[in-house]
N, C-alpha and C positions, 0 to 999 in steps of 0.2 A: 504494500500500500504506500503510495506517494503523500507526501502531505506537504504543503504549503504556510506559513505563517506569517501574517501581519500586523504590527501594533499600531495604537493611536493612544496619544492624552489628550487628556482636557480636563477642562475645571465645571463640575456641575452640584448644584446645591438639593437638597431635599429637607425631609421630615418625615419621621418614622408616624404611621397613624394607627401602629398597635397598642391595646390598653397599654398602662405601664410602660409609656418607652424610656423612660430617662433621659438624659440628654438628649439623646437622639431623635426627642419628640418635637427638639426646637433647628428649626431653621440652621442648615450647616452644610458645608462646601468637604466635596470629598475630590483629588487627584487620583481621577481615575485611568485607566488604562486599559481600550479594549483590544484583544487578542483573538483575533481569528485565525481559524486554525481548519484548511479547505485539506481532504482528503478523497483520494480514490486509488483505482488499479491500476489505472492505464495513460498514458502523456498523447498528448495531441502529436498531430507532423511532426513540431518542430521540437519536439519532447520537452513541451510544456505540461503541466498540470493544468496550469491557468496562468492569465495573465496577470504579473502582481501589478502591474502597473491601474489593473480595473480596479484591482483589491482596494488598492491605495484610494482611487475614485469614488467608490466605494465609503471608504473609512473620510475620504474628508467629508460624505453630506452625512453620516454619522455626526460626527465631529460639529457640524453646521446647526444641523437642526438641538444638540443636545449641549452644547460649549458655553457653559454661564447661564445655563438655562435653569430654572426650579421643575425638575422632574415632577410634582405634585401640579404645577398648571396644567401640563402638556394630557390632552386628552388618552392617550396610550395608558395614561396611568391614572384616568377618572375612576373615582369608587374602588381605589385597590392601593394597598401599601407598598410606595414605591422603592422595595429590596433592591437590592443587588443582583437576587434571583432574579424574578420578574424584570428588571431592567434590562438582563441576560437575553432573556427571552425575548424582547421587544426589539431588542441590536439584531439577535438571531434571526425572527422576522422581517426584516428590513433588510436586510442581505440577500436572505435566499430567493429572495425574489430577483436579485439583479443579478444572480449566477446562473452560469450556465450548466444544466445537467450534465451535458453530454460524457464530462469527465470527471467533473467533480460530483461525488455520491454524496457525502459524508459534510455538514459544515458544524463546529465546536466554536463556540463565544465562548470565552473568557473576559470577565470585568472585577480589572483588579480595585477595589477600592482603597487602600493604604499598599503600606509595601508587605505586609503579611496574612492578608488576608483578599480572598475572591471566590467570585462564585463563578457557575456558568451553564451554557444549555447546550447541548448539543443533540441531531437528530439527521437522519437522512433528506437527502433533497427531494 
């Protein structure tokens, strides 16, 4: 299996809206880091995977639409506590759509929020 990886940072803010959150229930900026990570069997012609140069394309309207942004406005995460997880999942969603099957099977988001800790979603295309 082939696999490809691309990061991005950026600075985005939230608020945890679980009972009991602690700090976390107030308004705070996390440096995150998302990590895609494109997998399959087989490389194109020119024995590519994929083009990281799309990945990159890709990760800047990632980066665009989320970069200073409050994850709690943004409708993706109306009526739902905006995790790490869940945020995973929403990067994940957003991607797979602008990849192509044909060789890429497999796409894995990772979002680091600190430097020790991250979650992430991964699932076939």
């Amino acid at each position: 299996m082939y696999t490809v990886t691309v990061t991005r940072d950026f600075i985005a803010q939230h608020y945890l809206t679980v009972p009991n959150p602690g700090p976390e229930g107030d308004l705070h900026s996390h440096h995150f880091e998302a990590e895609l990570t494109l997998s399959g069997p087989d490389l194109d012609q020119y024995r590519y995977l994929t083009d990281i140069d799309a990945v990159n394309a890709l990760l800047d309207e990632v980066e665009a639409r989320y970069a200073d942004a409050t994850l709690n406005d943004l409708p993706e995460f109306e009526g739902v506590n905006p995790s790490v997880e869940h945020f995973a999942r929403v990067v994940w969603e957003r991607a797979s759509e602008a990849l192509d099957p044909d060789f890429v099977e497999t796409l894995a988001v990772r979002l680091w929020e600190d430097e020790t800790a991250c979650a992430g979603y991964e699932q076939s295309l």
